[in-house]
C-alpha positions as CSV (number, residue, x, y, z in Angstrom):
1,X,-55.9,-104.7,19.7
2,X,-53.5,-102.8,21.9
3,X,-54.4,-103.7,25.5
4,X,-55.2,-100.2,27.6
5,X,-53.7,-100.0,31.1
6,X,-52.7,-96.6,32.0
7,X,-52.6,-93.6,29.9
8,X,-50.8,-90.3,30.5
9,X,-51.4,-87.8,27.9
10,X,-52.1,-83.8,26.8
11,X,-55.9,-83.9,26.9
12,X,-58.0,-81.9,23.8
13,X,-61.1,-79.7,24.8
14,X,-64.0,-79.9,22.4
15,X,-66.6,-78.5,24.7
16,X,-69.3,-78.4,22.2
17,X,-72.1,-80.5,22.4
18,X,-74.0,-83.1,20.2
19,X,-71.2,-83.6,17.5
20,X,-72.0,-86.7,15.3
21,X,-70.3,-89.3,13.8
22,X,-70.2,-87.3,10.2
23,X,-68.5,-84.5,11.6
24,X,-65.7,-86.9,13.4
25,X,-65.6,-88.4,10.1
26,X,-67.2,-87.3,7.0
27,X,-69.4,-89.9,5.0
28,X,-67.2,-89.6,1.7
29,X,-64.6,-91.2,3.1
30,X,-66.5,-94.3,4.4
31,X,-65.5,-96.4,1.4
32,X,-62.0,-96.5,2.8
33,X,-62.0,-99.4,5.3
34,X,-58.2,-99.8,6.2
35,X,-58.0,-98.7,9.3
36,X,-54.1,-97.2,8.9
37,X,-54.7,-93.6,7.5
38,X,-57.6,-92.6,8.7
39,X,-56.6,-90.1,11.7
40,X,-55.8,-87.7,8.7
41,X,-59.3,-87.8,8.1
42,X,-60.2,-86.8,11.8
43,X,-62.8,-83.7,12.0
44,X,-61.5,-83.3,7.9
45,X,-64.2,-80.6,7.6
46,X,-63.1,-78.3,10.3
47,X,-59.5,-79.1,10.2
48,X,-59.2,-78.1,6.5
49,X,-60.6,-75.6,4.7
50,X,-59.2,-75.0,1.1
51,X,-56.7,-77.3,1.3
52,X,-55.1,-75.7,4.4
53,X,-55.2,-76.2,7.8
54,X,-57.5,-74.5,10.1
55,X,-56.7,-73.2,13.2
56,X,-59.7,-76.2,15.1
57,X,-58.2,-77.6,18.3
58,X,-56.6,-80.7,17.1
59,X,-54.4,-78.9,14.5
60,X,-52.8,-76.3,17.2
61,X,-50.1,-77.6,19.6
62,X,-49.8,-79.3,21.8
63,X,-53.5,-80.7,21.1
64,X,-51.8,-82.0,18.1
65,X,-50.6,-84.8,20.1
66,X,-52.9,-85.2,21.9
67,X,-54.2,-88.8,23.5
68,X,-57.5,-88.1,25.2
69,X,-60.6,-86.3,23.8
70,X,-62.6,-84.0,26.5
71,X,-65.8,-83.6,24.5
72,X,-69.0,-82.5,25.2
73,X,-72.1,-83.5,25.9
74,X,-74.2,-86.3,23.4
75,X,-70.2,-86.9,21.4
76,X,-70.9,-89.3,18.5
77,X,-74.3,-89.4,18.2
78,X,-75.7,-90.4,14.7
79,X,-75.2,-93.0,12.7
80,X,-73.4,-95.7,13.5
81,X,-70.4,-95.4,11.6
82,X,-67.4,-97.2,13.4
83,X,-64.8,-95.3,11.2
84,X,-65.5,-92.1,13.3
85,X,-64.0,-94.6,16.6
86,X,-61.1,-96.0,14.0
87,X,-60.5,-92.5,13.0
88,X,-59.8,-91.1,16.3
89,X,-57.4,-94.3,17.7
90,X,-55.5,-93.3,14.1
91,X,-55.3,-90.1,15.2
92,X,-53.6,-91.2,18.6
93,X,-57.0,-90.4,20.8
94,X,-57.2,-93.7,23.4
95,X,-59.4,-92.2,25.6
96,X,-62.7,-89.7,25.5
97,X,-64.3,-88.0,28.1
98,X,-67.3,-86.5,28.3
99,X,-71.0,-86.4,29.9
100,X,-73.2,-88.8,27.6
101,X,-72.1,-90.3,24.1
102,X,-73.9,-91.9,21.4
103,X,-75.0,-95.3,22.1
104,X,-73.7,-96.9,19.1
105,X,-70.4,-94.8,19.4
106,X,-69.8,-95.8,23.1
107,X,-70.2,-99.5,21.9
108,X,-67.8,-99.2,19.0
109,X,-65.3,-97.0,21.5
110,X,-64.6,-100.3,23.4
111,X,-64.4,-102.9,20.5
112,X,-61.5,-100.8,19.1
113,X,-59.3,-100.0,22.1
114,X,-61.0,-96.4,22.7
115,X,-61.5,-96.0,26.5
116,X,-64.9,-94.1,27.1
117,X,-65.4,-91.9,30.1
118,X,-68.8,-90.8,31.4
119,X,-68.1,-88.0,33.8
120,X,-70.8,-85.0,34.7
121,X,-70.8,-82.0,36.9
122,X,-67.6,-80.8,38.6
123,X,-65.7,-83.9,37.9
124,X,-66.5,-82.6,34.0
125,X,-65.9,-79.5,34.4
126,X,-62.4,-80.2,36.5
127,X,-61.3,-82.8,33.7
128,X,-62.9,-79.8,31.1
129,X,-60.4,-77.0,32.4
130,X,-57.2,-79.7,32.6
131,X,-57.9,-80.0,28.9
132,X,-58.2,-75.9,27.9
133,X,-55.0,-75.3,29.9
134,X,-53.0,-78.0,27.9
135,X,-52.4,-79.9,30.9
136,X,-51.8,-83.8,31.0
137,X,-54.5,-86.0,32.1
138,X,-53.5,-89.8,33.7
139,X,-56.3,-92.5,33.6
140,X,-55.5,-95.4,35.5
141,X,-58.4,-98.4,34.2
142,X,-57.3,-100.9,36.4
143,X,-58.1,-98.7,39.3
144,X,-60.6,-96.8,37.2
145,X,-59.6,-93.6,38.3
146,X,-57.9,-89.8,36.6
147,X,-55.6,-87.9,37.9
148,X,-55.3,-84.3,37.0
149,X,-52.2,-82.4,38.2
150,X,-52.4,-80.8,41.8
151,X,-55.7,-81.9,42.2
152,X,-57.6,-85.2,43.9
153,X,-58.2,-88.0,41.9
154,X,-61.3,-88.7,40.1
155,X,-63.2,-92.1,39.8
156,X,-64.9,-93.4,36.5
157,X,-67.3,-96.5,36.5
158,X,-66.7,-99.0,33.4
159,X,-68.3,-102.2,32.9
160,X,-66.7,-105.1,34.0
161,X,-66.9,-107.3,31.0
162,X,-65.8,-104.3,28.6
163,X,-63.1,-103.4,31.2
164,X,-61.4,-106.9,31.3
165,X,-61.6,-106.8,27.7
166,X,-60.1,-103.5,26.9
167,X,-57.2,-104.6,29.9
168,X,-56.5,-107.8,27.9
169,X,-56.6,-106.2,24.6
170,X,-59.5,-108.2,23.3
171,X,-62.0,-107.4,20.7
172,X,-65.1,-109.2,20.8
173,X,-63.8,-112.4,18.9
174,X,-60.8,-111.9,20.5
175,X,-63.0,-112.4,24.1
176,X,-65.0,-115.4,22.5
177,X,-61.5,-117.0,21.7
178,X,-60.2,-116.6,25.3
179,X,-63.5,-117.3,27.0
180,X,-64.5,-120.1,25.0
181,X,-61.4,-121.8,23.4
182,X,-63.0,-125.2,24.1
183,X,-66.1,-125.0,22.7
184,X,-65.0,-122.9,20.0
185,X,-62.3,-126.1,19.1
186,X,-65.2,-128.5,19.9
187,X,-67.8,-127.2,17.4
């Protein structure tokens, strides 16, 4: 897994609330399990519609390329599907904001090098409005903190385990490897 530092990128807006893990990515494609590919599969339903592309927000420029996600509230709720995390790093998305996420999806966000970003309020709503006017969003983990142009800086909490792990580019048996290389040679 790539390790995540910093990350400088056009932000997305997806305001809308309580999108699941079927709309990021559509149960028929669940029998594919290589992770390459699966970006084109991103949102499939609302990015193509009769084998065209829609005009949905990560179709139009510069959203396109974009490397953060500002979603709203309850993003990847559902079933537990860890394609719909796999999906989005594909896609190029390292790093989703928004106010609450799935529990299962926040989880599955930090074993595959997807930082996930509780923010609420105005800090939201300042991060929200970077993302509609197509401006570039910098997320510092080490210091756990954004930065949206002309504005103050905003802090984010992450767990320190999952933080050191995401830093050192470690999935979990990549973290039981480093932690426990002894024991693990031992047994």
């Amino acid at each position: 897994m790539q390790p995540f530092t910093t990350l400088d990128a056009i932000a997305a807006p997806l305001p809308e609330a309580d999108i699941d893990t079927d709309v990021i990515f559509p149960a028929r494609f669940l029998l594919l399990l290589d992770k390459q590919g699966l970006g084109k599969h991103l949102f499939h339903e609302r990015r193509h519609r009769d084998g065209r592309l829609t005009d949905f927000v990560l179709n139009r420029p510069p959203y396109n390329r974009a490397g953060i996600l500002v979603a709203g509230a309850n993003f990847g709720s559902g079933s537990s599907r860890e394609h719909a995390v796999w999906a989005l790093a594909d896609f190029g998305i390292r790093c989703v904001i928004a106010p609450s996420f799935g529990e299962i999806f926040y989880s599955n966000c930090f074993k595959n090098g997807v930082l996930p970003i509780l923010l609420s309020g105005d800090n939201y709503d300042r991060a929200m409005a970077a993302a509609m006017a197509s401006e570039r969003i910098a997320v510092d983990l080490q210091s756990q903190r954004l930065s949206l142009r002309g504005q103050e800086g905003i802090g984010f909490d992450v767990d320190p385990y999952r933080r050191g792990a995401l830093l050192a580019g470690l999935d979990e048996i990549g973290t039981i490897l480093a932690e426990d290389a002894q024991d693990v040679a031992a047994f």
